[in-house]
Each structure stands twice: as C-alpha cells, then as structure tokens.
TILO-228606 format. One record per residue (C-alpha): x negated, y negated, z; residue number from 1; chain. Coordinates in steps of 0.001 Angstrom, whole numbers, plus 500000, padded with zeros to 6 digits. Layout:
BEGIN
REC       X       Y       Z    i  ch
REC       X       Y       Z  NUM   A
...
This chain:
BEGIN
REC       X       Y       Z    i  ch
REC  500000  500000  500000    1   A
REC  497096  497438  500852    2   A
REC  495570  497978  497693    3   A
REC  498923  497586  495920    4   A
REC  499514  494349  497936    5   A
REC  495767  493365  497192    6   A
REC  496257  493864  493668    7   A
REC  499386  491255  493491    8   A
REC  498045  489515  495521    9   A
REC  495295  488766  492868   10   A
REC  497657  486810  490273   11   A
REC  497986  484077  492897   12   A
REC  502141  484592  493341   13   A
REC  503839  485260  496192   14   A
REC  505224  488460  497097   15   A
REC  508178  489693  498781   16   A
REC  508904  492995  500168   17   A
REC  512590  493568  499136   18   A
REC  514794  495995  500078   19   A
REC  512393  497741  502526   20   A
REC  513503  501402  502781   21   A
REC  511261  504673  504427   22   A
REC  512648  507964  503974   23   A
REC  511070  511430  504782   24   A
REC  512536  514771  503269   25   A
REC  512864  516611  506889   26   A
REC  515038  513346  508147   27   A
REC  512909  513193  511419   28   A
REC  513686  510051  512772   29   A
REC  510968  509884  514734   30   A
REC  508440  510413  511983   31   A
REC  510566  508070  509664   32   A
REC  510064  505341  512953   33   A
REC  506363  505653  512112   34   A
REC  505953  505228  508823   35   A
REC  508713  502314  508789   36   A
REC  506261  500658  511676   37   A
REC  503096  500984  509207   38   A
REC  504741  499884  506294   39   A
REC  506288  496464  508174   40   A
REC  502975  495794  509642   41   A
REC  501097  496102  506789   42   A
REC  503211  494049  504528   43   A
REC  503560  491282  507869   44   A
REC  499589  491504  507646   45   A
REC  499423  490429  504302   46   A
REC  498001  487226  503528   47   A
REC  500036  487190  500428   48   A
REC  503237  488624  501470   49   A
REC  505809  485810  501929   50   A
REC  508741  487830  503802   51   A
REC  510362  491174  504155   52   A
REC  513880  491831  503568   53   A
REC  514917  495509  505003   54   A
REC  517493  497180  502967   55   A
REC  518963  498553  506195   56   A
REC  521611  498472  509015   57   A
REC  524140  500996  511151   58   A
REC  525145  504046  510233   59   A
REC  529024  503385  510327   60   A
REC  528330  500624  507310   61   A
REC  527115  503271  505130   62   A
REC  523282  503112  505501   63   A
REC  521906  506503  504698   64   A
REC  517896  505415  504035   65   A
REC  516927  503593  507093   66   A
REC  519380  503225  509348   67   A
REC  519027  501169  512346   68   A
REC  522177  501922  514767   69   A
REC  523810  505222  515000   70   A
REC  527759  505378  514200   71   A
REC  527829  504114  518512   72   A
REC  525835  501027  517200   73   A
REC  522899  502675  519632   74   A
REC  519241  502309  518081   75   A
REC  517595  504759  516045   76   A
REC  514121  505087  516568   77   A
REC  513600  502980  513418   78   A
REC  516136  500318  514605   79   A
REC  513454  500236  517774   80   A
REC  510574  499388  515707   81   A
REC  512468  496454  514315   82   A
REC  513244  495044  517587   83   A
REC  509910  495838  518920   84   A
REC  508118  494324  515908   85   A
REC  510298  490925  516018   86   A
REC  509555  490879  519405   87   A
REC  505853  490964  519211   88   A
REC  505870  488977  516014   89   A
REC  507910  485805  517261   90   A
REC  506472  482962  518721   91   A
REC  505737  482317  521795   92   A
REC  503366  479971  524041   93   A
REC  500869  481830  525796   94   A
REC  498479  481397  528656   95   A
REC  495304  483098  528715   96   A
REC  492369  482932  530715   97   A
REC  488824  483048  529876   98   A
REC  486770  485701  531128   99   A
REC  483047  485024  533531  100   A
REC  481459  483574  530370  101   A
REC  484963  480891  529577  102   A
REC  485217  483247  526549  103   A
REC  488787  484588  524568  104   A
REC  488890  487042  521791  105   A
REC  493036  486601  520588  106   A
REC  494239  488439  516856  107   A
REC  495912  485374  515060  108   A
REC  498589  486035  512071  109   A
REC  498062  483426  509101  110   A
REC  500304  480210  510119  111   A
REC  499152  476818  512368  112   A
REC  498361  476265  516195  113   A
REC  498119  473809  518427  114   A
REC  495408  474763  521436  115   A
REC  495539  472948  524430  116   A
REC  492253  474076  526776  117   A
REC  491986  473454  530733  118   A
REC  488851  472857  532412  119   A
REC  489693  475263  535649  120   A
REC  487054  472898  537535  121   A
REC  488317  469430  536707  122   A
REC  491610  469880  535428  123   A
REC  490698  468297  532435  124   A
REC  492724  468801  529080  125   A
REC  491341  469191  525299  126   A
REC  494147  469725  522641  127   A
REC  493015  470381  518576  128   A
REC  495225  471827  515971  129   A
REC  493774  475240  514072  130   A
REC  495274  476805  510926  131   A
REC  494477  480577  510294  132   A
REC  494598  480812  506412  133   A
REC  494427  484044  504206  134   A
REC  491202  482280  503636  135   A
REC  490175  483109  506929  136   A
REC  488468  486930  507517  137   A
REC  486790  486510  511053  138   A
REC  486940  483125  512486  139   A
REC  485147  482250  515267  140   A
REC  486247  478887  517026  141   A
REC  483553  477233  519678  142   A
REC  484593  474964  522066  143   A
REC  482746  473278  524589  144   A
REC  484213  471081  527449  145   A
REC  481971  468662  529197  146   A
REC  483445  468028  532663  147   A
C-alpha cells in the first residue's frame, strides 16, 4: 500500500482514500479489525493522502464489508478501531515534561503547532509556531531557554 500511495503520491495530486472497505474470506472479525487498523494508519500516515472516507456503518443498514455496529448497534471489533483511531488522532493540548537532560522525543502527524515551553525554575514562558510538512523526515527542534 505505501508504495502504491508513494507512487501517486509522485504526480504531485492529492489523494483520497474512498470508500475504505477490508474484507477477509474466513469473516474473522478480529483479523478483519487488524488489517482495517493498518490500512487507516497507513493511509492517515501519508503525507499525500488528503482524507479517508470508510465505505462502512451498522449491520441493520445493510453493511456486509466492514461493518461497524452489530444489528444491537454494539461495536464490532472494526467499529473499535475507528473509535480508537479518532480518538488518538484528534487534537488535543498536551503537557509533557522533559526528562533529567530538559529533553522530549513526541511523533508529530503533518499539520501546524503552536509550542508554548516553561522554564520549571523561573516560570518563564517561550511560545513559537512549528509546521511538520511531508517535507519533513526526522526533524529535530532545539530550544534553549536562558533563565
């Protein structure tokens, strides 16, 4: 799939993942849960993938493929990837502190942040902006604070 995406991702145009469907010939739901969870992440990933639209819902509207709720609107195993991976995926502010050395290591998905650092000693605030591009492999971002 990278490769593929890679590939399309060559021509400069922005891809979309439509009508997102996993199925596996035993029906395990479980395995079909897994694969489902690689594919999503891998397209999300993508510098070059601009969305995902899942072909997909309960089983009670018809949705044979992928279906998310059972006919008691109760998540499959697929439909608890989905709210899983919108979980982890959405926004959020976070706090986190620096280890002995005042260092971070945080994974980034392509979009922009704004990074507000606190001296722990002075109380002291420094804010900058950042934008993690497709451009961007392996960023490193030093800061230093003079208290």
């Amino acid at each position: 799939m990278r490769t593929a995406l890679d590939s399309l991702g060559s021509t400069g145009l922005p891809i979309w993942l439509t009508e997102v469907n996993v199925v596996v010939d035993d029906k395990n739901q479980t395995v079909q849960a897994e694969y489902l969870e690689q594919v999503l992440r891998e397209g999300y990933s993508h510098p070059a993938v601009k969305g995902i639209i899942m072909f997909a819902g309960p089983a009670n509207a018809e949705f044979d493929k992928t279906v998310l709720a059972d006919k008691d609107f109760k998540n499959t195993p697929a439909g608890d990837v989905v709210d899983k991976l919108i979980d982890e995926w959405k926004f959020q502010t976070k706090e986190i502190k620096a280890d002995g050395k005042g260092s971070i290591e945080i994974p980034l998905f392509h979009g922009d942040y704004n990074i507000t650092v606190k001296d722990p000693v002075s109380s002291s605030l420094t804010a900058f902006s950042y934008k993690m591009t497709k451009e961007v492999t392996g960023d490193t971002v030093h800061l230093r604070i003079n208290a």
